[in-house]
N, C-alpha and C positions, 0 to 999 in steps of 0.2 A: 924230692919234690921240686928238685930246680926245674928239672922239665914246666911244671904247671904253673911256676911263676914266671918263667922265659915268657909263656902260650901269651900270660896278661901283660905284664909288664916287659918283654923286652921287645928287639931290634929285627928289623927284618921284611924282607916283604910278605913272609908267611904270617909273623906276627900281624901285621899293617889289614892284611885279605883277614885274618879271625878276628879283630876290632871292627874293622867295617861291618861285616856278616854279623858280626852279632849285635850291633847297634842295631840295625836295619830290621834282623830276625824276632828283638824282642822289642821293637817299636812297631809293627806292624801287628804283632802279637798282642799289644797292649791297647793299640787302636781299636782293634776288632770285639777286646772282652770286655773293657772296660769302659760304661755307660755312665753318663746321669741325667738320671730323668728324659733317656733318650734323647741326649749330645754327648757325642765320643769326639775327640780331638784330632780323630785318624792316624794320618801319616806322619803329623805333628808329633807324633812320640817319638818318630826316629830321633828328631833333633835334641829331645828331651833326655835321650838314649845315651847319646852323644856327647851331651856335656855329660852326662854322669863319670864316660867312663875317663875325659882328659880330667874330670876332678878329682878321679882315684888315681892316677899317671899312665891312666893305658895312651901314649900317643902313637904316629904313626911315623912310618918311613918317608923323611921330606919331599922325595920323589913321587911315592905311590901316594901322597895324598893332593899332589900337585896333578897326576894324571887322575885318579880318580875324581877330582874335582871338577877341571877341563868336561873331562870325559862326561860327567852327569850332566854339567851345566848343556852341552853339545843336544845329547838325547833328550833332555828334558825340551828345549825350544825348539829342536827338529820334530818333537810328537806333538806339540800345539801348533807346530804351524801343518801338518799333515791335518789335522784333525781339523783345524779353521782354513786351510787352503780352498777348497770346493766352494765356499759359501762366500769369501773374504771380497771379491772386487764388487759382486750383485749386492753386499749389502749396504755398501756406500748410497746405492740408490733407495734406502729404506731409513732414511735418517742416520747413517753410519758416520756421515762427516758431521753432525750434531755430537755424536756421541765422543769419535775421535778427541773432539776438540774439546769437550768436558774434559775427557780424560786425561789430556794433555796440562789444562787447569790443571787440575787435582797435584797431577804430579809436581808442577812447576810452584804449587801453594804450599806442597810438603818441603819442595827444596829452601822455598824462602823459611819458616818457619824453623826448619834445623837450622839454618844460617844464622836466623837470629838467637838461637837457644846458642850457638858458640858465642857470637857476641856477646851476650850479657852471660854466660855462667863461666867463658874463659875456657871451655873445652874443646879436647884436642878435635879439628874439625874433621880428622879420619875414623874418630871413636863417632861425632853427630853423621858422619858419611851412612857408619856401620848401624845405626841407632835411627836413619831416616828409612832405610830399606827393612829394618826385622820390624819395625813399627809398621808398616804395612804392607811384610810379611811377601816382598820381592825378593826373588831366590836369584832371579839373573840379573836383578841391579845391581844386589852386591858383588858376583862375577864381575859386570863390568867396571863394577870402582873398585874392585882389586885389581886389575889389569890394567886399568888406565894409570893409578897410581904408579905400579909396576911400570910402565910405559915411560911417567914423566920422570920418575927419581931414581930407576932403573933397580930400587928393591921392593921388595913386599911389604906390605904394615899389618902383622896381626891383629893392630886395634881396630880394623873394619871390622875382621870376623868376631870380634870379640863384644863389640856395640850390637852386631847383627844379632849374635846367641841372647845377648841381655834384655834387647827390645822383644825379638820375636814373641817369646813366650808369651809376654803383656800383648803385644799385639792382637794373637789367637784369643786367652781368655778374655784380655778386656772388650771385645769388638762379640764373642758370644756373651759374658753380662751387659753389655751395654744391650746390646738388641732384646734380653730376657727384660729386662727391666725398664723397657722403652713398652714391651709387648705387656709387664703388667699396669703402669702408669695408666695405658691411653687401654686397657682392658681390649685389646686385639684378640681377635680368634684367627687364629693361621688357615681356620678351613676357609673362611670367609675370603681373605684377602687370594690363597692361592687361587682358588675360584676366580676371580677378580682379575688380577695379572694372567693368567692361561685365558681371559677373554680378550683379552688387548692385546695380547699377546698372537693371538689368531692359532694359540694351541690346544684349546677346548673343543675342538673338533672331535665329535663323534659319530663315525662315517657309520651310516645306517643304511641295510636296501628295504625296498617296499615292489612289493608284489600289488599294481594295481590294474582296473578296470578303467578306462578312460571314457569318460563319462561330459567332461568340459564341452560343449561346441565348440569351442575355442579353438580345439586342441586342432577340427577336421581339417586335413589340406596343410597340418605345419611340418615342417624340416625340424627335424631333431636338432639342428645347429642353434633353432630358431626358439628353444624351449627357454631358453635362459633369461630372451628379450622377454616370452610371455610372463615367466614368473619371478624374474629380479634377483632368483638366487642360481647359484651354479648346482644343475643337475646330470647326471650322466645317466644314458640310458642304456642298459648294457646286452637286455633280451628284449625281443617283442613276438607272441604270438597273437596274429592277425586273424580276423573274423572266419577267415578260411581252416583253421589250424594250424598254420603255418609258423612253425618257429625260425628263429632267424638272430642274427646276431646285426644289428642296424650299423650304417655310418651318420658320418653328420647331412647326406642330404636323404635319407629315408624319409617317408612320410609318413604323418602318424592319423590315425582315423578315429574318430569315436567307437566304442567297441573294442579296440584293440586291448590286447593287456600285454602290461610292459611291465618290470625290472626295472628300480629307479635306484639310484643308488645317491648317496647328497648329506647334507652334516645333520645330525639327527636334530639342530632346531629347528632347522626349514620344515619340521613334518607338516606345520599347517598348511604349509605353503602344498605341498605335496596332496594335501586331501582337497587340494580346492582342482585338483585335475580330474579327479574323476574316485573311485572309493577302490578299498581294499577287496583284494581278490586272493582266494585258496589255490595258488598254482603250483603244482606236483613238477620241476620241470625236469626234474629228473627221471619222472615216470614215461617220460612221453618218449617211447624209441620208434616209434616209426617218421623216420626222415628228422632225424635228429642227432645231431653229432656234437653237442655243443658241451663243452667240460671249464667248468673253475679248479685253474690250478695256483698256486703260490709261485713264482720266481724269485732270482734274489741276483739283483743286480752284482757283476763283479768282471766287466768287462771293461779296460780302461778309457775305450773311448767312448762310452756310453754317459760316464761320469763328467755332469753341468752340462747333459745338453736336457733341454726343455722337450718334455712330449711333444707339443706338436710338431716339434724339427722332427722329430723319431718319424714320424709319418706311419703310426702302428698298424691302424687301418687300412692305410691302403694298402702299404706294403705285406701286412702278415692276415687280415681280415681278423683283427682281434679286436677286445677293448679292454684295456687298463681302468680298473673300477676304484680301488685303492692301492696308496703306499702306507706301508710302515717302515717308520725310523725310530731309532734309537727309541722302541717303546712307543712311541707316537703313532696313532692312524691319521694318513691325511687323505683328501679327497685328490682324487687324480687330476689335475685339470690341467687345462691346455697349457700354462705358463709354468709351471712346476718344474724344477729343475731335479733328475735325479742324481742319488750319489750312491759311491759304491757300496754296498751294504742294504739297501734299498729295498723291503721284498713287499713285490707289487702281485697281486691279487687281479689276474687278467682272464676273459673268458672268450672263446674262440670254441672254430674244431681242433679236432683232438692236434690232428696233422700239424695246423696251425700256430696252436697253445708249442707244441717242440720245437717249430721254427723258431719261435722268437727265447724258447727259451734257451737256444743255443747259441743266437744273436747276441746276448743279454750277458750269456757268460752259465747262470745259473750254477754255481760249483762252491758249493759251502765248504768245501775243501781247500779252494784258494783264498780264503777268508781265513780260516785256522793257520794257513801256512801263507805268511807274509812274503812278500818279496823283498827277501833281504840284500840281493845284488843292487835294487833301486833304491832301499834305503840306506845302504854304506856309499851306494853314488852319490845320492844328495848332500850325503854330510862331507863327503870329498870336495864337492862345489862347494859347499857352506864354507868349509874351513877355507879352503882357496880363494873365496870372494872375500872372506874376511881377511886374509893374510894381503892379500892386493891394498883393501882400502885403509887397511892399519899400516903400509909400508905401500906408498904409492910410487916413493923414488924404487923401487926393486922392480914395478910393474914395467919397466924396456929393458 
């Protein structure tokens, strides 16, 4: 049986990769089964995992847990900033330096407060270092006050990591009872509130089309561009068959007549807004094939220079005679409109001729296959620049 106790308790980088692996395999394992009252802890069990197995003596190889550590911390803020990059400079313009600079607070009212918790309790300030970041449960704060420390004294101080392991835990449960019991206090209903934030949020959007009869006088002699001035909400118009029969796919200077019946597509509150143009009409437009080519297909963005430019740079219409009616993201439907920036991943709901609908979806990228298969030579690039920008501004005298 010495083999099976080597596996747990001894030395080695095989030993060091079977401690990892199975930290990782039965903390995700535990995340996934393991509920109350529907809240699970998730990937928090790794760590929980973790201490178990240094408090039985499984530790690891001081190298591979040195690369192993590097290396997670690396991938872990290389895939948030991938995942927040597209969206990161436009949101500055939406309140983002409001929010920066709270957050900036926050952190600098954590630092002072562990500060003080050394001064009056006398503890060691690398243990209040390790014990400010598991408190709210920062993974690559503590990276960098191990590293910094390592920097200034030129050794490591396990009592970071060991402040970190001891707050975390309190952190995750106490910050989920705090919130249960904030939610029974003041009697919250979560359906109520999510409702509430998704509308301030501007993500309660539920993009609806309407088959109608244009019936408004209003409407006679207007430019499609010009629908938005009449009724204050953003509508897109994505078909129109005209008094003649005539089906057609409109731009923004089409003119629209009373009589006509159109295709409106818009966030399903505006409906009133929508019946005040004219009423609901039964249009079969699928039925209709003489002199009709006109097909809704799905696309899925995944072309890289496509990604953070705003539809109307795209210039869809004129360039492919199409129109973009909706996007979905990440589960989201939104309404297509002119300022909307897309990203990769994107799949936009576009209706054209057939011909038309494959131009742009070749344009576009359309390949859910390079979605599956990342581009790994770009992503081991960026962390090459990562590390190397880091390695410059941590050693500036080396940079001539």
């Amino acid at each position: 049986m010495d083999w099976f106790s080597s596996l747990f308790f001894g030395t080695g980088i095989a030993h060091s990769i079977f401690v990892l692996t199975l930290a990782i395999a039965t903390g995700i394992f535990l995340g996934a089964k393991l509920k109350f009252k529907g809240i699970t802890l998730g990937i928090t069990w790794i760590l929980f995992c973790a201490i178990a197995c240094s408090h039985f003596g499984m530790t690891l190889d001081p190298m591979v847990e040195s690369f192993a550590k590097d290396l997670g911390l690396i991938l872990f803020v290389y895939s948030i900033g991938l995942q927040v990059g597209p969206g990161f400079f436009s949101s500055f313009g939406k309140g983002g330096v409001k929010l920066n600079m709270l957050a900036a607070s926050i952190v600098l009212l954590g630092c002072a407060t562990a500060y003080v918790i050394h001064l009056l309790s006398g503890e060691d300030i690398a243990v209040m270092t390790g014990v400010l970041f598991g408190a709210v449960t920062n993974t690559p704060g503590l990276g960098a006050a191990q590293q910094t420390f390592q920097d200034l004294t030129g050794v490591s101080n396990p009592n970071i990591a060991s402040g970190y392991a001891m707050a975390y835990p309190l952190g995750v449960v106490g910050i989920l009872f705090s919130m249960m019991l904030i939610r029974w206090v003041f009697r919250i209903k979560m359906e109520n509130e999510e409702e509430q934030v998704s509308k301030e949020k501007g993500e309660a959007q539920q993009v609806e089309h309407y088959d109608m009869k244009l019936t408004n006088p209003q409407i006679e002699g207007l430019h499609v561009r010009d629908l938005g001035l009449l009724t204050h909400v953003t509508i897109v118009v994505s078909r129109v068959l005209d008094k003649d029969g005539n089906e057609f796919m409109p731009d923004a200077e089409t003119l629209l007549h009373v009589g006509d019946q159109v295709r409106l597509v818009t966030d399903k509150k505006n409906e009133r807004t929508v019946f005040l143009l004219g009423e609901k009409a039964d249009i079969k437009w699928e039925e209709k094939e003489k002199d009709v080519h006109l097909v809704s297909q799905h696309i899925v963005v995944t072309k890289d220079k496509i990604n953070g430019k705003q539809i109307s740079d795209l210039k869809v219409r004129d360039a492919f005679h199409i129109t973009i009616t909706r996007v979905r993201r990440a589960g989201i439907e939104l309404l297509a409109t002119s300022d909307l920036r897309l990203q990769l991943g994107d799949r936009l709901t576009v209706v054209g001729e057939k011909e038309a609908v494959e131009r742009i979806a070749k344009a576009f990228g359309n390949s859910a296959k390079k979605l599956d298969a990342p581009n790994l030579a770009s992503l081991f690039f960026g962390i090459l620049l990562g590390v190397a920008l880091g390695s410059v501004c941590r050693n500036p005298s080396n940079s001539v």
